[in-house]
C-alpha positions in Angstrom: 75.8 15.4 14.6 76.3 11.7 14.6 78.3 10.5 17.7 82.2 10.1 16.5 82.1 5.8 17.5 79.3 5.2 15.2 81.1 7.2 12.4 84.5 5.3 12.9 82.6 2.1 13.2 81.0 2.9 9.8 84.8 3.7 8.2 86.1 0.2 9.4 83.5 -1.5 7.9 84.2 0.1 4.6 87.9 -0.3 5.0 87.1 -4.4 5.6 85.0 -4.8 2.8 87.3 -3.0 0.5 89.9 -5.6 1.9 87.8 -8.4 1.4 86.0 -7.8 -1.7 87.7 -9.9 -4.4 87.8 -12.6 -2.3 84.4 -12.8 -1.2 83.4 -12.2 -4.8 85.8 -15.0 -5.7 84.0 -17.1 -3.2 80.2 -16.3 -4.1 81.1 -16.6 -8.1 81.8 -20.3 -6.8 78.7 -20.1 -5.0 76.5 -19.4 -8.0 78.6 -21.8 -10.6 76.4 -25.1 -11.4 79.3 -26.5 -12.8 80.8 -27.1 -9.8 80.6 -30.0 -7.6 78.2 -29.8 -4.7 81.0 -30.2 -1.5 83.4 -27.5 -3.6 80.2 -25.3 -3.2 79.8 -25.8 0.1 83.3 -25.2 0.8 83.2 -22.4 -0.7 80.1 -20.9 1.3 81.2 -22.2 4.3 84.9 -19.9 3.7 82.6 -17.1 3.2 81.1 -17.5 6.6 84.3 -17.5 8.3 84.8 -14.3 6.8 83.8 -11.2 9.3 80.5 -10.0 8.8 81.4 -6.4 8.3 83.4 -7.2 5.0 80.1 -7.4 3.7 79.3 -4.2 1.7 76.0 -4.8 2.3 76.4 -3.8 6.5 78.0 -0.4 5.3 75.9 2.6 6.3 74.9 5.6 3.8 75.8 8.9 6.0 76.2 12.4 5.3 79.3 13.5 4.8 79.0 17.0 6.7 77.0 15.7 9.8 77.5 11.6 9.8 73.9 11.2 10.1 72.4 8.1 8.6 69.2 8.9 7.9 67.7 11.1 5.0 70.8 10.8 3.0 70.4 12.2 -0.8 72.6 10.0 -3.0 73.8 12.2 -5.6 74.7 15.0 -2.8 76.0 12.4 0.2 73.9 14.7 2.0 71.0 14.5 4.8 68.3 16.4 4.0 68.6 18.7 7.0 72.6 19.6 5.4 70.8 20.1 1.8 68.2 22.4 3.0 70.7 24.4 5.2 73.5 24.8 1.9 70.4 25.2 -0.5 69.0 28.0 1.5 72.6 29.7 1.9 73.2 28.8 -2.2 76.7 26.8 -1.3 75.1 23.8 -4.1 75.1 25.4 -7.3 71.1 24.8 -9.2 69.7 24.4 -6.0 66.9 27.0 -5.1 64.6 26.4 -1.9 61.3 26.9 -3.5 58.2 28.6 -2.2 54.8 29.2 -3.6 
């Protein structure tokens, strides 16, 4: 089990990039534009700096959703694959079979 800080650290960063996500797209579409001048595109990158880091939605953390543990973690499931193995085995995750040969 993932300790509880790292867990609520990891919701607040979603919750700030959610807040901040159309205006740091707004800001990075500026960014990228040729058309505009050279100082409104620096502007523009410099605003996005003063923005806090962990509006980024790049600093977010996949974790599993039963444990919190960030490592391991099966996309389609949002599960680590200690938590798949464990629900497979018990057949909780319907067309998943541990295998053995």
């Amino acid at each position: 089990m993932a300790k509880k800080s790292m867990i609520a650290r990891d919701v607040k960063r979603v919750k700030l990039a959610n807040k901040h996500a159309a205006k740091r797209a707004e800001l990075k579409a500026i960014t990228r534009d040729e058309s505009v001048t050279m100082e409104e595109r620096f502007q523009a990158q410099f605003k996005l700096a003063k923005l806090p880091r962990n509006s980024s939605k790049i600093r977010q953390m996949r974790r599993c959703k039963l444990t919190g543990r960030p490592h391991a973690v099966y996309r389609k499931f949002e599960l680590s694959r200690i938590a798949l193995r464990e629900l497979g085995s018990q057949g909780k995750i319907p067309g998943i079979v541990k295998s053995s040969w």
